[in-house]
C-alpha positions as CSV (number, residue, x, y, z in Angstrom):
1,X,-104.7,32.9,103.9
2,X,-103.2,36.2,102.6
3,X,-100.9,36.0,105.5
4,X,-99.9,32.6,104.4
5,X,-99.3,33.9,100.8
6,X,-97.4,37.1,101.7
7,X,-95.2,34.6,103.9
8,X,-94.5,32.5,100.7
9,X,-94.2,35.4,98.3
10,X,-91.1,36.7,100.7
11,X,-89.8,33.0,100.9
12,X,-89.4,32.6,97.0
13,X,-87.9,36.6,97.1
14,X,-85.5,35.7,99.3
15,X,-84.7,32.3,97.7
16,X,-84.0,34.3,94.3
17,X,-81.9,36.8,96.2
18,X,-79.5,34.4,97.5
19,X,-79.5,32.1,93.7
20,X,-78.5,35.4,92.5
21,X,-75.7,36.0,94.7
22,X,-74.5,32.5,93.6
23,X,-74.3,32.6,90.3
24,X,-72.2,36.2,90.6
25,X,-69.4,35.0,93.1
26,X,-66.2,34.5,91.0
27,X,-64.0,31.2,92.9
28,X,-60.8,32.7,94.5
29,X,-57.8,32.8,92.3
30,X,-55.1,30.1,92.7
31,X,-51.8,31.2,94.2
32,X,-48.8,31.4,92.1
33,X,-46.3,29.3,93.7
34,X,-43.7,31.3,95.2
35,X,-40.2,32.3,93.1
36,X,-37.6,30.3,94.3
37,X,-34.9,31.7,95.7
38,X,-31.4,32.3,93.9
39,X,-29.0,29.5,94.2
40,X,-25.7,30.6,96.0
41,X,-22.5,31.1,93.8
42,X,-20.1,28.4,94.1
43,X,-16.7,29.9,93.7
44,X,-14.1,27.0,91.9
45,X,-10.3,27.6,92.2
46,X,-8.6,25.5,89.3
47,X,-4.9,26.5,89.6
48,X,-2.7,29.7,89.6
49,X,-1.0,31.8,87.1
50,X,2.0,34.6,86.6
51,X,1.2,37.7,83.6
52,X,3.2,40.5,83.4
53,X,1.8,44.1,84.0
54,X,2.8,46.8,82.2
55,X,6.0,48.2,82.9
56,X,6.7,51.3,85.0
57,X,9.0,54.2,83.7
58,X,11.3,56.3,85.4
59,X,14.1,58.6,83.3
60,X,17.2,60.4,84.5
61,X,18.6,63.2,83.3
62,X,22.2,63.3,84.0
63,X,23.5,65.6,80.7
64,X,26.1,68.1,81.3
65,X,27.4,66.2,84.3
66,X,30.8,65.1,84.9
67,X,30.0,62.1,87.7
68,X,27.6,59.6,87.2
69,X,24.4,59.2,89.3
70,X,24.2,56.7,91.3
71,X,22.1,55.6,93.8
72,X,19.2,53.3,95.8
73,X,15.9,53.6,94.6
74,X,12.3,52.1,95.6
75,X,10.1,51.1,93.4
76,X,6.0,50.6,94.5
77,X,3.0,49.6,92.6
78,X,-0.3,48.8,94.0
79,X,-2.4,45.6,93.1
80,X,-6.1,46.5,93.1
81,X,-8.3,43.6,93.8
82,X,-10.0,43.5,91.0
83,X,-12.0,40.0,89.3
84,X,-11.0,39.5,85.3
85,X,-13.7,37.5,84.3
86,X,-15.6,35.7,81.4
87,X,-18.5,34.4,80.0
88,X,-19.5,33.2,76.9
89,X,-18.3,35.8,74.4
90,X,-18.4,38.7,76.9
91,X,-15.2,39.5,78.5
92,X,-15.4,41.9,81.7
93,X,-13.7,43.1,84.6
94,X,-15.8,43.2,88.2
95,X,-19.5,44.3,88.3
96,X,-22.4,42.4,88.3
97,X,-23.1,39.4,85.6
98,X,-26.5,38.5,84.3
99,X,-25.9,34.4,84.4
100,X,-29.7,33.8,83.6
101,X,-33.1,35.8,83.4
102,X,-33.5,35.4,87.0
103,X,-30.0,35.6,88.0
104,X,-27.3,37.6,88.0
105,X,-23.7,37.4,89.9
106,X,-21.7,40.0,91.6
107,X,-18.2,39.1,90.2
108,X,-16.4,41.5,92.6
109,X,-18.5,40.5,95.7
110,X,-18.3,36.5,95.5
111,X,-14.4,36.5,95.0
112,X,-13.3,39.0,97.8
113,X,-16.1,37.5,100.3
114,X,-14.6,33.9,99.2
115,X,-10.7,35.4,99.4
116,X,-11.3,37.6,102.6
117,X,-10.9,41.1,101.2
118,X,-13.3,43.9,100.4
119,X,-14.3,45.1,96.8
120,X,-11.3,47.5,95.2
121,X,-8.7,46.6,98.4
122,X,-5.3,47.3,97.3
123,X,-2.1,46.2,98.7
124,X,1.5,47.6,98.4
125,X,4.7,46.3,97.0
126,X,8.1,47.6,96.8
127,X,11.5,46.6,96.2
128,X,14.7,48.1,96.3
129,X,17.9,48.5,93.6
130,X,20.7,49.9,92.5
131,X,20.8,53.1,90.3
132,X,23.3,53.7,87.8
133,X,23.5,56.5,85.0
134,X,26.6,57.5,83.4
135,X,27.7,60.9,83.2
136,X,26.8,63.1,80.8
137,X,24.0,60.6,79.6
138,X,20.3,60.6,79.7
139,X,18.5,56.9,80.5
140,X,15.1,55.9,81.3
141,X,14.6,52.8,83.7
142,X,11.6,50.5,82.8
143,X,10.6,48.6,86.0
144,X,9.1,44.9,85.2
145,X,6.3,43.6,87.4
146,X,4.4,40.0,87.6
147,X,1.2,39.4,88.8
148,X,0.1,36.0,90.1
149,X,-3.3,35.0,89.4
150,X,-6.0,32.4,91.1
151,X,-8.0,30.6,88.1
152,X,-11.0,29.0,88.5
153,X,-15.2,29.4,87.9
154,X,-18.2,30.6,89.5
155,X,-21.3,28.6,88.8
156,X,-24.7,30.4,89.6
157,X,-27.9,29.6,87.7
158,X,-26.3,26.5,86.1
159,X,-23.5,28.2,84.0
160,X,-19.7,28.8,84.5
161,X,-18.4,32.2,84.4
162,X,-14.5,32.0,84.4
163,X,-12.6,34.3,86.7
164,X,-9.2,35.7,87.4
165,X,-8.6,37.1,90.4
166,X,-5.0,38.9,92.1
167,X,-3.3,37.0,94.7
168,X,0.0,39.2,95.0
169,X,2.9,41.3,92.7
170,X,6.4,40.6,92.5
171,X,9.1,42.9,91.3
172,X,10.5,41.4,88.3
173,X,13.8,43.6,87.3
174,X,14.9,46.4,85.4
175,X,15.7,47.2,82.0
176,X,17.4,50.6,80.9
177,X,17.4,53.1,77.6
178,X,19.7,55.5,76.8
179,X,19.0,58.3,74.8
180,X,21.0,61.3,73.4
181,X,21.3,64.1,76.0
182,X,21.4,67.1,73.1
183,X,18.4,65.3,70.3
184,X,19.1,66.5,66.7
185,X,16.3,69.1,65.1
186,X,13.8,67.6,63.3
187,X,11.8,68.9,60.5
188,X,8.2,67.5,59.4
189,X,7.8,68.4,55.8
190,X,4.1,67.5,54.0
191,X,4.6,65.3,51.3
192,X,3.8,67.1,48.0
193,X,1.4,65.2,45.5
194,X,2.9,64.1,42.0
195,X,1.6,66.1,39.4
196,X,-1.0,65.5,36.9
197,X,0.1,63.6,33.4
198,X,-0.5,65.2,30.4
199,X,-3.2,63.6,28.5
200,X,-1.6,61.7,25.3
201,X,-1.2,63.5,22.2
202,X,-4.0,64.3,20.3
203,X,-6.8,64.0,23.1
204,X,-8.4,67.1,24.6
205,X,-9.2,67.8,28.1
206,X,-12.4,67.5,29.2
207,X,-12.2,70.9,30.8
208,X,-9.6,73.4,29.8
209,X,-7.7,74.2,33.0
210,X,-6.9,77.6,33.2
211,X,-3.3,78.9,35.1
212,X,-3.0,80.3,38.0
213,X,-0.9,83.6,38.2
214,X,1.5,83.9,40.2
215,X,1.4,86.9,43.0
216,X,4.0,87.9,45.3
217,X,2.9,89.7,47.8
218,X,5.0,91.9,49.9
219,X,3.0,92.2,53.2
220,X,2.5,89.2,55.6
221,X,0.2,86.6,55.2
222,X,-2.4,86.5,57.4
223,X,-2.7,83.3,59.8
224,X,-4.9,80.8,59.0
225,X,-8.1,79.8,61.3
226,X,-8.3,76.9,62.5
227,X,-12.4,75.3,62.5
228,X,-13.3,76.7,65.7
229,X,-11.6,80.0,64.5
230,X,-8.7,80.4,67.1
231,X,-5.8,81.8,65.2
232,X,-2.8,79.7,65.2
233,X,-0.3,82.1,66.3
234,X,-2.1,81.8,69.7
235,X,-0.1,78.5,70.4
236,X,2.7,80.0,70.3
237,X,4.0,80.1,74.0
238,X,5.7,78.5,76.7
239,X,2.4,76.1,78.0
240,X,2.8,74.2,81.7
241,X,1.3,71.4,82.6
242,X,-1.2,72.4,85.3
243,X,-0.3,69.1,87.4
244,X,3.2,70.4,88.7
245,X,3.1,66.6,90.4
246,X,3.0,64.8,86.8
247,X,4.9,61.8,85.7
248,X,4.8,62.7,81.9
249,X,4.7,66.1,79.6
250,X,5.7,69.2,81.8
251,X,6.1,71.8,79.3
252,X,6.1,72.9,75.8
253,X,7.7,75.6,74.1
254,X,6.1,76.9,71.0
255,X,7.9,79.4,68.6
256,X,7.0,80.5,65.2
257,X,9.5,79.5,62.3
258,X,8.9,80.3,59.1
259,X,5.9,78.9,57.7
260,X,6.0,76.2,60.5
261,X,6.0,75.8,64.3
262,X,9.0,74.8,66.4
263,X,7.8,72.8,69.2
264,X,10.7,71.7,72.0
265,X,8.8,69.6,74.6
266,X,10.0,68.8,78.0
267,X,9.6,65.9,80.3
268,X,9.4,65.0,84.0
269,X,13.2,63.5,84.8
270,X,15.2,63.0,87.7
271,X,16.6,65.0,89.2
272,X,15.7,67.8,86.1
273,X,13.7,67.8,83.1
274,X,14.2,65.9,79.8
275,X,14.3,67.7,76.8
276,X,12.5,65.5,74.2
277,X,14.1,67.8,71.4
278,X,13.1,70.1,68.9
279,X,10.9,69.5,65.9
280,X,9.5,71.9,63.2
281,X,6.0,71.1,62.0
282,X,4.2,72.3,59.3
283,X,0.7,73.9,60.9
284,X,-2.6,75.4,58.3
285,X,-4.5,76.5,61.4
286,X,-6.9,73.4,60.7
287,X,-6.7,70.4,62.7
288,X,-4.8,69.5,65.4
289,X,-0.7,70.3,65.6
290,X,1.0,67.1,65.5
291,X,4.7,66.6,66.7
292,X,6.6,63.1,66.4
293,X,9.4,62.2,68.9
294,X,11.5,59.0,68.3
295,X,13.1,57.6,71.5
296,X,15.5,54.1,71.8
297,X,12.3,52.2,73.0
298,X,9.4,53.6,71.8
299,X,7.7,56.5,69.1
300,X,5.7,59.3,70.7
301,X,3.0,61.3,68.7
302,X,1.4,64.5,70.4
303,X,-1.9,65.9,68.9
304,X,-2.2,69.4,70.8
305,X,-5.4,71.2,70.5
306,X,-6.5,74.7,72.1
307,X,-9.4,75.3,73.5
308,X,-10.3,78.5,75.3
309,X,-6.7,79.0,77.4
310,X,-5.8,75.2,77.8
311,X,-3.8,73.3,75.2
312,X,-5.0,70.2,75.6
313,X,-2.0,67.7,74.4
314,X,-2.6,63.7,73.8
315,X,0.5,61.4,73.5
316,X,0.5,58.3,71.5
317,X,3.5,55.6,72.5
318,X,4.3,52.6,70.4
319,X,6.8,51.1,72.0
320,X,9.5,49.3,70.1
321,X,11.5,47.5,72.8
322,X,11.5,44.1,73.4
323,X,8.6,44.3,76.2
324,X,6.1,43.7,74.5
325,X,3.7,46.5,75.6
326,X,0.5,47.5,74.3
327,X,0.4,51.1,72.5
328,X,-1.1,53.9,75.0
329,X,-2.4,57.1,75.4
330,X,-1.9,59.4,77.9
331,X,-3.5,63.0,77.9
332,X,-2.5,66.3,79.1
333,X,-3.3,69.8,80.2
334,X,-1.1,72.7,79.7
335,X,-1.7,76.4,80.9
């Protein structure tokens, strides 16, 4: 009998072992259902269409000659492969696009994989013409080009993003600009302010205002500093451009005239330099020194600033001819 009660004891022991490990066994969890994948970008060509580039420059110097210069001259410019593109309000060139929070679009990648080329290819073009500068003259050729365009859309995660993409460049002509081969001196002056009225008869300044007196002094002044307390006579020099291979600035001249600076810049020219001229500018030692050129197509401002042993010289162009460029800036380095 115990036997028999031992045996049952361990039955119900057992019994509440295994209810037990029931009631604590947690159901597996459902699966998620799987992300489906991207859809595939569906490239849409609606037409085709010609913009011109910006123009290419190239100026002769023929002053002092008593021939003209004449010649054959080729022209190149490279077309990058490069996607214009937009969405919505954002406006981009290549990269990737985010169409939607799951996905996004390589611009770049769809359009050359759709066009057959690889991302940034470039391609060549050149043409040939005639060169002719008078003597004793000074003219700058501006080169036209036209690109021609695909249009059309990539659609990717239900929206449209609208593309332009290169398909090939064609030389479009030549337009000259003479300008003078000896460039009068200019002077920059700083506008003085008007003086103060005189408060009306019988009213009484707030503050009296006590003169000034006047001193003469009869050793030199001493040059101003400019904020990072480089004294201004240290532009004065003959600076190079460090790139002997550049298109734009290759030197400035820099001599001390009166209370002002003389600056005569020079720029790259076939077959020698252009002298841009000579202007006289005012210069505190504070801020940068800024010297104006007018030319027969465009205005050119140069903000030169030192720092350590570079003069580091941006130029402003607002051109003025009938191309209908956008202003630009172009910076330099001069040792």
């Amino acid at each position: 009998m115990r036997s028999g009660r031992q045996t049952g004891l361990w039955g119900l022991v057992i019994l509440g072992l295994g209810l037990t490990g029931c009631s604590t066994t947690s159901a597996s969890p459902t699966p998620s259902p799987p992300t489906p994948a991207p859809e595939a970008a569906q490239v849409v060509e609606t037409g085709t269409n010609t913009a011109p580039t910006d123009p290419d420059e190239l100026p002769f110097n023929n002053c002092g000659t008593t021939v003209p210069f004449t010649g054959k001259h080729t022209v190149t410019r490279e077309l990058t492969y490069t996607t214009s593109w937009e969405f919505g309000s954002q406006l981009g060139i290549g990269g990737e696009i985010a169409v939607s929070p799951l996905v996004k679009v390589n611009i770049d990648a769809t359009l050359s994989a759709k066009y057959g080329k690889t991302v940034g290819q470039t391609t060549t073009f050149s043409d040939t013409f005639d060169i002719n500068v008078p003597k004793d003259s000074r003219m700058t050729y501006i080169f036209n080009w036209k690109e021609s365009q695909r249009l059309g859309h990539v659609l990717a995660g239900g929206q449209q993003v609208n593309f332009k993409y290169p398909l090939t460049l064609q030389f479009a002509g030549a337009q000259t600009s003479q300008d003078d081969c000896n460039p009068p001196k200019v002077t920059v002056t700083v506008a003085v302010p008007p003086p103060t009225p005189a408060p009306p008869a019988g009213l009484t300044a707030a503050l009296p205002v006590k003169p000034l007196p006047i001193m003469i002094s009869k050793t030199p002044v001493p040059v101003k500093l400019s904020p990072t307390g480089v004294p201004a006579s240290k532009l004065v020099k003959n600076w190079m451009n460090v790139d002997p291979t550049t298109e734009g600035i290759t030197s400035m001249m820099i001599t001390p005239s009166g209370g002002s600076l003389s600056v005569e810049t020079f720029g790259k020219c076939t077959p020698t330099d252009c002298d841009w001229g000579v202007v006289q500018v005012p210069y505190a030692g504070t801020g940068p020194l800024t010297v104006p050129y007018k030319f027969s197509f465009k205005t050119t401002t140069l903000s030169a600033i030192l720092e350590a042993d570079r003069l580091n010289v941006t130029e402003a162009d607002h051109y003025t001819d009938s191309s209908g460029r956008p202003d630009r800036q172009v910076k330099f380095q001069l040792h």
